[in-house]
C-alpha positions as CSV (number, residue, x, y, z in Angstrom):
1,X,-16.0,77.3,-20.7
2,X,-13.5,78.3,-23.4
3,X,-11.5,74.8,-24.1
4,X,-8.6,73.7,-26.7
5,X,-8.2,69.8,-27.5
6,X,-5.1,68.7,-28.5
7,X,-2.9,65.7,-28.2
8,X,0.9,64.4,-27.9
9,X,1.2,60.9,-29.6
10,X,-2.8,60.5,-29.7
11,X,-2.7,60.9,-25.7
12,X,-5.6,63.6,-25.8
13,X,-6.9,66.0,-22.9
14,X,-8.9,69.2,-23.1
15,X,-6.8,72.2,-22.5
16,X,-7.8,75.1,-20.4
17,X,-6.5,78.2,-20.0
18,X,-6.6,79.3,-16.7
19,X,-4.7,82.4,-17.1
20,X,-8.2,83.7,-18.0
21,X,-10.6,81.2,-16.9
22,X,-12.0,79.5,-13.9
23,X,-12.6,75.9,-13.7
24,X,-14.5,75.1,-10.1
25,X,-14.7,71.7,-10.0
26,X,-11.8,70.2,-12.3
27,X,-12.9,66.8,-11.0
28,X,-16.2,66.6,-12.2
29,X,-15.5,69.2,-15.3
30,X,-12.9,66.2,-16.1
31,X,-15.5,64.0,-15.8
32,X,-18.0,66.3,-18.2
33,X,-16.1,67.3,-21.3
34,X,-14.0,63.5,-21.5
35,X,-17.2,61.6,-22.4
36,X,-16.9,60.6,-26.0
37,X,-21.2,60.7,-26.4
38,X,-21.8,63.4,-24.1
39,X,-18.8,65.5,-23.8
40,X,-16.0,66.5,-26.3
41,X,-14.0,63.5,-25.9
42,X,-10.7,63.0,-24.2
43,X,-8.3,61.3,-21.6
44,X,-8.8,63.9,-19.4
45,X,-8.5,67.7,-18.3
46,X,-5.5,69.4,-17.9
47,X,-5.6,72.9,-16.7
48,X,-2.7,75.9,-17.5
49,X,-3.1,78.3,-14.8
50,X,0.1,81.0,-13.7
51,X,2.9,79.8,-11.3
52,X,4.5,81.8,-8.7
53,X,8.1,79.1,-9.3
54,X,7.8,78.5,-12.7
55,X,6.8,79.8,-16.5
56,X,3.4,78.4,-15.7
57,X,1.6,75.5,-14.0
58,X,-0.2,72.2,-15.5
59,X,-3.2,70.4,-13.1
60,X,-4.2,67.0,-14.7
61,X,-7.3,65.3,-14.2
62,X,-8.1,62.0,-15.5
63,X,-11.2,60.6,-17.4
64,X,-12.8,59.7,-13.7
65,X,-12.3,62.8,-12.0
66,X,-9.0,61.7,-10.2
67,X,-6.0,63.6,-10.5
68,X,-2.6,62.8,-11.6
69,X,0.7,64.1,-10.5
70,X,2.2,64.1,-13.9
71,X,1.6,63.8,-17.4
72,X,4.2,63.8,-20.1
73,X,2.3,64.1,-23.4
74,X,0.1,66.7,-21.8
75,X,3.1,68.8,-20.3
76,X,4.6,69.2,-23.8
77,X,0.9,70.5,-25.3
78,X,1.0,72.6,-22.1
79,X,4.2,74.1,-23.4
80,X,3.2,74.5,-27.0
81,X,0.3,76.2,-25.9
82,X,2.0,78.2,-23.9
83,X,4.2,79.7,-26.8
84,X,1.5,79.1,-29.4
85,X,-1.0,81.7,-27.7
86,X,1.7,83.5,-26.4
87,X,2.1,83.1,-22.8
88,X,4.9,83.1,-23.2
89,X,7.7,83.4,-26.2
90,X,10.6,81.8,-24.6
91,X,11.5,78.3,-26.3
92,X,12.9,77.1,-23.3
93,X,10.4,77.1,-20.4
94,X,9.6,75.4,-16.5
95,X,6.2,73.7,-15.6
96,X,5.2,73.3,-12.5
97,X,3.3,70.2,-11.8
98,X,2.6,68.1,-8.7
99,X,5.6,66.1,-9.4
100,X,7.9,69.0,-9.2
101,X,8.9,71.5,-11.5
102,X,9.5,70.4,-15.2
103,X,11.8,72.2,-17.9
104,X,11.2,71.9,-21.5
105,X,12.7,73.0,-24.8
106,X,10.6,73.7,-27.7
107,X,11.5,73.0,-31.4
108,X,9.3,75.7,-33.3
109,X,8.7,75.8,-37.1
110,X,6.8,78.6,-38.8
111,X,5.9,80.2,-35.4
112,X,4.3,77.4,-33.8
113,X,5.5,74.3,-31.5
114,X,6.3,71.2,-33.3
115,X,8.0,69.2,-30.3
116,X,8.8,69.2,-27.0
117,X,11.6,68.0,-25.5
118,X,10.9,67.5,-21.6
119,X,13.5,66.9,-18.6
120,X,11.3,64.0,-17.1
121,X,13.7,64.2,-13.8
122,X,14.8,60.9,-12.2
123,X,13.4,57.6,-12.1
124,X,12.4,56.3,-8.7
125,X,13.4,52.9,-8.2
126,X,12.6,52.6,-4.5
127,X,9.1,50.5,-3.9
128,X,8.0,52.8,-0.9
129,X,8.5,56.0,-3.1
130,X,7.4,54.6,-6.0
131,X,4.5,53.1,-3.6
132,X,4.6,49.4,-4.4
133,X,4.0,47.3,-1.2
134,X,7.0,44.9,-1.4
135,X,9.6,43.5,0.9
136,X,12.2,44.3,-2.0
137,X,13.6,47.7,-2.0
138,X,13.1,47.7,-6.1
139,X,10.7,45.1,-7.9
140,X,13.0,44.5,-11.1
141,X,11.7,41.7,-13.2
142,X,10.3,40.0,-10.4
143,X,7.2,37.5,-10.3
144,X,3.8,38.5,-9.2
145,X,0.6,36.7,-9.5
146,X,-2.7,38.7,-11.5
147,X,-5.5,37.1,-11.9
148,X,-4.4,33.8,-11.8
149,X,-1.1,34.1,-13.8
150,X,2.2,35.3,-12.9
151,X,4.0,38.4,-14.7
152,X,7.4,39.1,-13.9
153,X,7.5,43.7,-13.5
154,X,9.5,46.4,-13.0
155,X,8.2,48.9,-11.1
156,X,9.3,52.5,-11.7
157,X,8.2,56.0,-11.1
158,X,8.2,58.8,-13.1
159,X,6.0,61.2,-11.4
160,X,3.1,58.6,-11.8
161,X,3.5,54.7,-10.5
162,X,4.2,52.1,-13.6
163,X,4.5,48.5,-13.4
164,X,6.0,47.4,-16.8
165,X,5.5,44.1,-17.9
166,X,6.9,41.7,-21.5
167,X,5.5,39.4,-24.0
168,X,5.7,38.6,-27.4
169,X,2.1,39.7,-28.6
170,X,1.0,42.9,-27.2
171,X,-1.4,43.2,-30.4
172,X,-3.8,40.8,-29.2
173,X,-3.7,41.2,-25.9
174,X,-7.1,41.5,-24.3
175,X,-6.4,44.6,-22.5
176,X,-9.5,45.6,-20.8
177,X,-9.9,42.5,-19.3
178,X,-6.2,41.9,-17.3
179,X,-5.5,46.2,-16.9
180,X,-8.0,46.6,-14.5
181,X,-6.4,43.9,-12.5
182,X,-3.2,45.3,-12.4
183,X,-4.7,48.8,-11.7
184,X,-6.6,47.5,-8.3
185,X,-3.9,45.2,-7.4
186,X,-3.5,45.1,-3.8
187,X,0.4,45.7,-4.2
188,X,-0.3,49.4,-5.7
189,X,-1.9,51.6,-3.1
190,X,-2.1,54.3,-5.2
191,X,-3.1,52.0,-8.3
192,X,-0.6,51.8,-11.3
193,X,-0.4,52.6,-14.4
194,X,0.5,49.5,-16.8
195,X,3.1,48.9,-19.7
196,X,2.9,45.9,-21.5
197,X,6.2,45.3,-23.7
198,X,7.0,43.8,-26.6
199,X,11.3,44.2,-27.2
200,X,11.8,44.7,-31.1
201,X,15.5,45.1,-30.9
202,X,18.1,47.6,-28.5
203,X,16.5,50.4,-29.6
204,X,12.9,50.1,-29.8
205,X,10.0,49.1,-28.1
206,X,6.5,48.3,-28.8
207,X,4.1,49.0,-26.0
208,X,0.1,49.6,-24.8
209,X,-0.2,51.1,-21.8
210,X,-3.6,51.2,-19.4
211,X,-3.8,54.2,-17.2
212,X,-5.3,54.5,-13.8
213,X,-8.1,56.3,-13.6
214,X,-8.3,56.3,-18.1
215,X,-8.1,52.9,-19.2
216,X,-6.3,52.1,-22.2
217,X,-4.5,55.2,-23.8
218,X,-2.7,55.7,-27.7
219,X,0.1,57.0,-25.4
220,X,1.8,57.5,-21.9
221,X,4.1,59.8,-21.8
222,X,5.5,59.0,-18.2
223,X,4.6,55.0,-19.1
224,X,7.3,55.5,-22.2
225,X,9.9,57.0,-20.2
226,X,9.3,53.9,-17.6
227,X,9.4,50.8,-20.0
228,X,12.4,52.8,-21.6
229,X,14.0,52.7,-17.8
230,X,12.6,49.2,-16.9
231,X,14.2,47.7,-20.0
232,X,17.4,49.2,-19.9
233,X,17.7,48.0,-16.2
234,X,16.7,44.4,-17.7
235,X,19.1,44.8,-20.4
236,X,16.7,44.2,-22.9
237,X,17.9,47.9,-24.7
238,X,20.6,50.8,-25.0
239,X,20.0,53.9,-23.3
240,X,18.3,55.8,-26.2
241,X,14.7,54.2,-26.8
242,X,12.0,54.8,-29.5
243,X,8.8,53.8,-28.0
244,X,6.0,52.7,-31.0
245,X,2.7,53.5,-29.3
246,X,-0.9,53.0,-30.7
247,X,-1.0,56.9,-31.6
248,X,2.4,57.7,-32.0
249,X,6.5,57.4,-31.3
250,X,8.0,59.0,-28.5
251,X,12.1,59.5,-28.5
252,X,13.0,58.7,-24.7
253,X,16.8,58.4,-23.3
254,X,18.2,58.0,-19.9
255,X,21.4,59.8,-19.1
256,X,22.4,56.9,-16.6
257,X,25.7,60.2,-15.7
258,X,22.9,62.7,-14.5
259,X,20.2,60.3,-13.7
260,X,18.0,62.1,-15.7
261,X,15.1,60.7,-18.5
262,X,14.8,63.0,-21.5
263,X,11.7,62.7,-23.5
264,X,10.9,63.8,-27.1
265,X,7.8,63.9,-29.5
266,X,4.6,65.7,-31.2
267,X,2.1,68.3,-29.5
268,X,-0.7,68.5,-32.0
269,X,-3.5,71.2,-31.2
270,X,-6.6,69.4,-32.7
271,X,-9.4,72.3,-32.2
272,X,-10.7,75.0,-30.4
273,X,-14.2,75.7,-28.7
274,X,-17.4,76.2,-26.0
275,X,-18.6,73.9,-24.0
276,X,-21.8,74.6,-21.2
277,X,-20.6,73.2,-18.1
């Protein structure tokens, strides 16, 4: 299987292209090539295959073999890949995913894709859409007990389910210990991905994320455009957010007129190969 890794703020998957190539069994191909020891190494597989509604289509698979609805560092490789090995040559483009159909415009320098800019759609607010069980119709900064200590979240969706969460020291957090308990909460049916927030000032957030089905990531693309939402409605920011991540910054801001999260940043093509599946 032909395969390009790349990466959008350190949030790496392995790219196929399925305009020529035939993945079987995404789940357990997903599975395969994101072993660091055994495989190539990734958060997961995302697959570019032709779309009867749009410029092209993106299927994401994460690091277990699940599959996501939506991705946002991945969508913007999608689209640099897309115009990099010309798929297309339009610099504005639609991706369809399993969240809906995406548009994107590309910034390109010397012929190549050097950011994406991505029309993340609306935030969902309401718990049964987002799902969160709740008797609230939206969880905003409310208290909730994990494993033995209470967090006050906000629970948005942006295509995937967040619960975002804030504290002073997201440095030394022990990560791999409390994410899992958020994940498998019984308050998530679907499980949730997981922001944990530290406010530097209006415009800018520090944040580690841990991903359903990945564990902890260098960057969430949908998990950005979430805290960004979460801590405008907490009025912790303004409306335009820079989001410092463990690989990267991504430029997020909600037009509160159109409802509507724009997202900015990197897509980085790493390397090309073969892999025996």
């Amino acid at each position: 299987m032909k395969f390009t890794k790349m990466h959008g703020a350190g949030n790496d998957y392995v790219y196929v292209n399925c305009f020529q190539e035939k993945v079987k069994d995404p789940a357990k191909t997903a599975i395969a090539v994101s072993d660091r020891h055994f495989g190539i190494g990734s958060d997961g597989l995302i697959l570019i295959a032709p779309s009867e509604v749009a410029d092209g289509k993106m299927e994401m698979y994460n690091a277990d073999g699940s599959q996501g609805a939506m991705c946002g560092n991945g969508i913007r490789c999608v689209a640099k890949y897309m115009y990099d090995y010309g798929i297309t040559d339009k610099t504005e483009i639609s991706v369809e995913t399993k969240s809906g159909i995406k548009h994107l415009k590309l910034t390109v320098e010397n012929g190549h894709v050097s950011a994406v800019k991505v029309n993340m759609g609306s935030p969902v607010l309401k718990t049964s859409e987002i799902p969160v069980i709740s008797e609230k119709e939206k969880v905003i900064a409310e208290p909730v007990e994990i494993d033995g200590n209470l967090w006050n979240i906000t629970c948005v969706s942006m295509g995937n389910p967040h619960a975002v969460t804030y504290m002073e020291d997201v440095k030394h957090l022990e990560i791999e210990k409390i994410g899992p308990k958020f994940e498998n909460h019984a308050m998530f049916p679907d499980r949730v991905n997981t922001e944990f927030i530290h406010v530097l000032d209006r415009h800018t957030l520090e944040m580690r994320v841990w991903e359903r089905g990945s564990g902890e990531t260098l960057a969430c693309g949908t998990g950005a455009c979430a805290a960004a939402v979460a801590s405008i409605l907490n009025g912790y920011t303004e409306d335009e957010v820079t989001v410092k991540l463990l690989g990267g910054e991504l430029k997020i801001f909600w037009d509160r007129t159109e409802n509507t999260v724009y997202m900015t940043g990197s897509a980085t093509t790493v390397f090309e190969g073969e892999i025996e599946i």
